[in-house]
C-alpha positions in Angstrom: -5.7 0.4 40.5 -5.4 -2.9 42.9 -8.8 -2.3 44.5 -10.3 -1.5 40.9 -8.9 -4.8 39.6 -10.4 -6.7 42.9 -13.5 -5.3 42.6 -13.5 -6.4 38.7 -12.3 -10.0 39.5 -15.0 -9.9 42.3 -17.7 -9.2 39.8 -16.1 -11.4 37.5 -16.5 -14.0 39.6 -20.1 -12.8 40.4 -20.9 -13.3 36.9 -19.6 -16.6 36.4 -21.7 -18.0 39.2 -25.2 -16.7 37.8 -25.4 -19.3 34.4 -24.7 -21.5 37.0 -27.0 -20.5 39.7 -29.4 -20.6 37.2 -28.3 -24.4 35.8 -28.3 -25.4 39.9 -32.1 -24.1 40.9 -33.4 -24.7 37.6 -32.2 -28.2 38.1 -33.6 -28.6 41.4 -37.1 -27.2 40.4 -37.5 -29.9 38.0 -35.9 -32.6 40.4 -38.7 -31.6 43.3 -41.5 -30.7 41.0 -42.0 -26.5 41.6 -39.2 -24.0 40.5 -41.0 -21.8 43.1 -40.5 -24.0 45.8 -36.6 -24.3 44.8 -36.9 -20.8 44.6 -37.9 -20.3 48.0 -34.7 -23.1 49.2 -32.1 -20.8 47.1 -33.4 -18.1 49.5 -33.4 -20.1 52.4 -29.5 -21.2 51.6 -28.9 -17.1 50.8 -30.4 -16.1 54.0 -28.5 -18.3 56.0 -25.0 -17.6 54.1 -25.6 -13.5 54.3 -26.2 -14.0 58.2 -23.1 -16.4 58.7 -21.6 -13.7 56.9 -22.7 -11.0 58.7 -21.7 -12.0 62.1 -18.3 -13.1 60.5 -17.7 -9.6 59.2 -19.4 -8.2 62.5 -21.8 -5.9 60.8 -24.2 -6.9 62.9 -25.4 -2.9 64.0 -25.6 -2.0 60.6 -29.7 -3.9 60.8 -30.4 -1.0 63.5 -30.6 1.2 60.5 -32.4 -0.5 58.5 -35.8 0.7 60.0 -36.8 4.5 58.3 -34.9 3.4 55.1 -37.2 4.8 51.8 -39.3 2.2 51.0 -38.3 1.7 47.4 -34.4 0.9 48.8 -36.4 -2.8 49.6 -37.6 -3.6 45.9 -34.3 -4.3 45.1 -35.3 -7.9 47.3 -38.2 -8.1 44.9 -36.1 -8.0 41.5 -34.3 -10.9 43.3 -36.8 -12.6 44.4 -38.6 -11.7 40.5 -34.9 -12.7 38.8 -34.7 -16.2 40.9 -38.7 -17.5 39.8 -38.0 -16.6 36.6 -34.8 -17.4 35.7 -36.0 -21.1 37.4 -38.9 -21.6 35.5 -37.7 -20.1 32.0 -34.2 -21.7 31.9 -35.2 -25.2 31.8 -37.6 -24.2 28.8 -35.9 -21.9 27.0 -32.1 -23.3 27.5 -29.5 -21.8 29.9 -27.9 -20.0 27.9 -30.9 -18.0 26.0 -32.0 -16.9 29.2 -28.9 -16.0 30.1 -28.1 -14.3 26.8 -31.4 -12.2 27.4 -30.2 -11.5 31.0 -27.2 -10.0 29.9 -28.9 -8.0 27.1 -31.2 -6.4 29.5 -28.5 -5.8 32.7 -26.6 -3.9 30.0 -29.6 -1.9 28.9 -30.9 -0.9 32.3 -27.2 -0.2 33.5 -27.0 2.6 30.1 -30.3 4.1 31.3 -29.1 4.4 35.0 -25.7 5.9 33.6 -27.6 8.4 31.7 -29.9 9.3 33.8 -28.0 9.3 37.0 -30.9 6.9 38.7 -30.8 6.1 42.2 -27.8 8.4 42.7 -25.4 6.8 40.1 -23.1 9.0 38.6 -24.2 10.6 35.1 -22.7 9.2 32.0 -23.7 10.9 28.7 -24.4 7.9 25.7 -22.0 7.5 23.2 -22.0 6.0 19.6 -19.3 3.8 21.0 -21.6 2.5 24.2 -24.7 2.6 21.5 -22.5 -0.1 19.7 -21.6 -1.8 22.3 -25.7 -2.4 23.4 -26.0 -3.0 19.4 -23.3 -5.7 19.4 -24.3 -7.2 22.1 -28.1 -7.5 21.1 -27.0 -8.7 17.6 -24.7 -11.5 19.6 -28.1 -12.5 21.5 -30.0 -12.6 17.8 -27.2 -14.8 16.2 -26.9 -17.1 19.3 -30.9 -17.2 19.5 -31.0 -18.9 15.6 -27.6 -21.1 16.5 
């Protein structure tokens, strides 16, 4: 029960720092002129804070293995890199928190598919009227805050 409760204040905290993430870079894109070329100084900051992070935690070997890995384990870099333009160049436009909203709506959509599904090795979770209204509720809440 602990570790469950860290590992859902972790992601709490995880969640928390992507509306302001996206406040941060979408602020600096408009400050330098290019939310690409923010984008590519989020990544530069990322990079160097998952190395200091490596070598802190000593995982060092674990890069020996990354050679032979299935291809498609790497796009998750891509939807990143695809999350960090876009969210950069749409926020400033479209407000923070619409983009966000619409974030949200479509992490919780993909996360049912890969539930049911069993994707990428997830565990199988059949759909249920109550987690079909939860996805409803939640795309009603992006609707209402869309016209507030």
């Amino acid at each position: 029960m602990a570790e469950g409760l860290r590992h859902a204040a972790l992601m709490l905290a995880a969640g928390v720092g992507i509306p302001i993430l996206a406040a941060l870079n979408a602020g600096l894109g408009q400050r330098i002129g290019s939310s690409v070329a923010a984008a590519v100084v989020l990544f530069a900051v990322a990079l160097l804070a998952a190395l200091a992070v490596l070598v802190l935690t000593g995982a060092q070997g674990a890069l020996a293995q990354v050679q032979g890995q299935p291809p498609v384990l790497f796009l998750g870099g891509g939807l990143v890199a695809f999350y960090i333009l876009s969210i950069t160049y749409v926020a400033p436009r479209f407000g923070l928190a619409n983009a966000i909203l619409f974030v949200l709506l479509g992490q919780l959509v993909s996360a049912a598919v890969i539930d049911v599904t069993g994707l990428m090795g997830s565990a199988a979770r059949p759909v249920t009227p109550l987690r079909l209204s939860g996805l409803a509720v939640m795309a009603l809440g992006v609707a209402l805050c869309q016209r507030g």
